[in-house]
N, C-alpha and C positions, 0 to 999 in steps of 0.2 A: 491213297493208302487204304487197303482192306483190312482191318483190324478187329476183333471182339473181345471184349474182356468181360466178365458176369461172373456173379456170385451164386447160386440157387440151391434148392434143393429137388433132388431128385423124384419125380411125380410117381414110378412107377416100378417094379422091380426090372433090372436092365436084362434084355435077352442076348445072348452072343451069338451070334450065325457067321457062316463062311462063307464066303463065295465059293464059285467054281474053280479058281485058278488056290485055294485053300486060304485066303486073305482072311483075318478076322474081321469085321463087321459091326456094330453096336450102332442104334440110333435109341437116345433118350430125348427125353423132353426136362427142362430145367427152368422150376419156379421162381424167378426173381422178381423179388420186391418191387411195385413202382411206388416210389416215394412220392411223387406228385399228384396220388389217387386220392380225392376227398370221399370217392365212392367204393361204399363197404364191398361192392359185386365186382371192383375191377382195383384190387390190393394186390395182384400180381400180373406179370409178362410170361408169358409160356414158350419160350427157347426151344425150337427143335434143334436138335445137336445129331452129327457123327463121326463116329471115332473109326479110324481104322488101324490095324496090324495089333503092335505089342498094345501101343494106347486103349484101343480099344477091348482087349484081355483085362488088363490092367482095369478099367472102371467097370468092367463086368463084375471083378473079383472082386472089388474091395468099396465101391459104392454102392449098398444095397436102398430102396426106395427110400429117402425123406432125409439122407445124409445131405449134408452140405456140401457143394464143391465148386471150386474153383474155375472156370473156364479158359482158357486164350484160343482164338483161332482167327477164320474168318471167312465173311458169308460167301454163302455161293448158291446158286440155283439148277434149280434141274427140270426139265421137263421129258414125261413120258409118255407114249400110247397105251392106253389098256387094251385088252384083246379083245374092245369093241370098237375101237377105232379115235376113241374120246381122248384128248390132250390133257394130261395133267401137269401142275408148276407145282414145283419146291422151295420152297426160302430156308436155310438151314445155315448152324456156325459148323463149319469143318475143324474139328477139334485138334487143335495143334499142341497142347499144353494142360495138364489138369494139377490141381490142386489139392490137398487137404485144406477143405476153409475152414476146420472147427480143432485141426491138430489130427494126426494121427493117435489112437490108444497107446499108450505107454509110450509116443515117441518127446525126443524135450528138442525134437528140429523146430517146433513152431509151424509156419506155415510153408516151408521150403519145397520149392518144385519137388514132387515125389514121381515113381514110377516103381514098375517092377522092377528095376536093376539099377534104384536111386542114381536115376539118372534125369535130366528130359527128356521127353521126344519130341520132337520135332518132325510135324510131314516132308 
């Protein structure tokens, strides 16, 4: 079972890009606590994340830098050529599910799957 589930908050303001074929796009990075850290220089896990389609519109819009949120997805790897010839590897969550982890402003859902058409998505 390939699974991710994290709480974080968001390190950086999130960029939205498209691909070619018009797909929306998003890669964040998400701070989560390590609770097992006695050391003051390594108090967090640094989550690369990417969101695609409506998901990733949706955290572009409404999770600006240092918000909290939710996660569910799950890992996956990618390796590419740069246009020198050099082999790059990815480790990232592919975002299946996001959350409000602090509440939505003005909403009394709590912390209930949210989305832009309060819905989930699901890849």
């Amino acid at each position: 079972m390939n699974v991710w589930n994290g709480i974080g908050r968001v390190t950086k303001e999130i960029e939205l890009k498209y691909s070619t074929n018009n797909t929306a796009i998003t890669n964040f990075t998400l701070a989560v606590d390590n609770p097992f850290s006695k050391d003051e220089n390594n108090k967090a896990y640094f989550i690369n994340c990417v969101a695609f389609g409506k998901t990733a519109e949706f955290v572009s819009k409404y999770f600006p830098k240092g918000t909290r949120i939710g996660v569910t997805g799950h890992i996956q790897t990618r390796t590419w050529d740069d246009t020198e010839g050099k082999k790059h590897y990815s480790t990232e969550v592919a975002v299946g599910n996001v959350y409000f982890a602090d509440g939505k402003a003005g909403s009394t859902g709590g912390n209930k799957p949210t989305s832009s058409d309060d819905e989930e998505f699901e890849l």
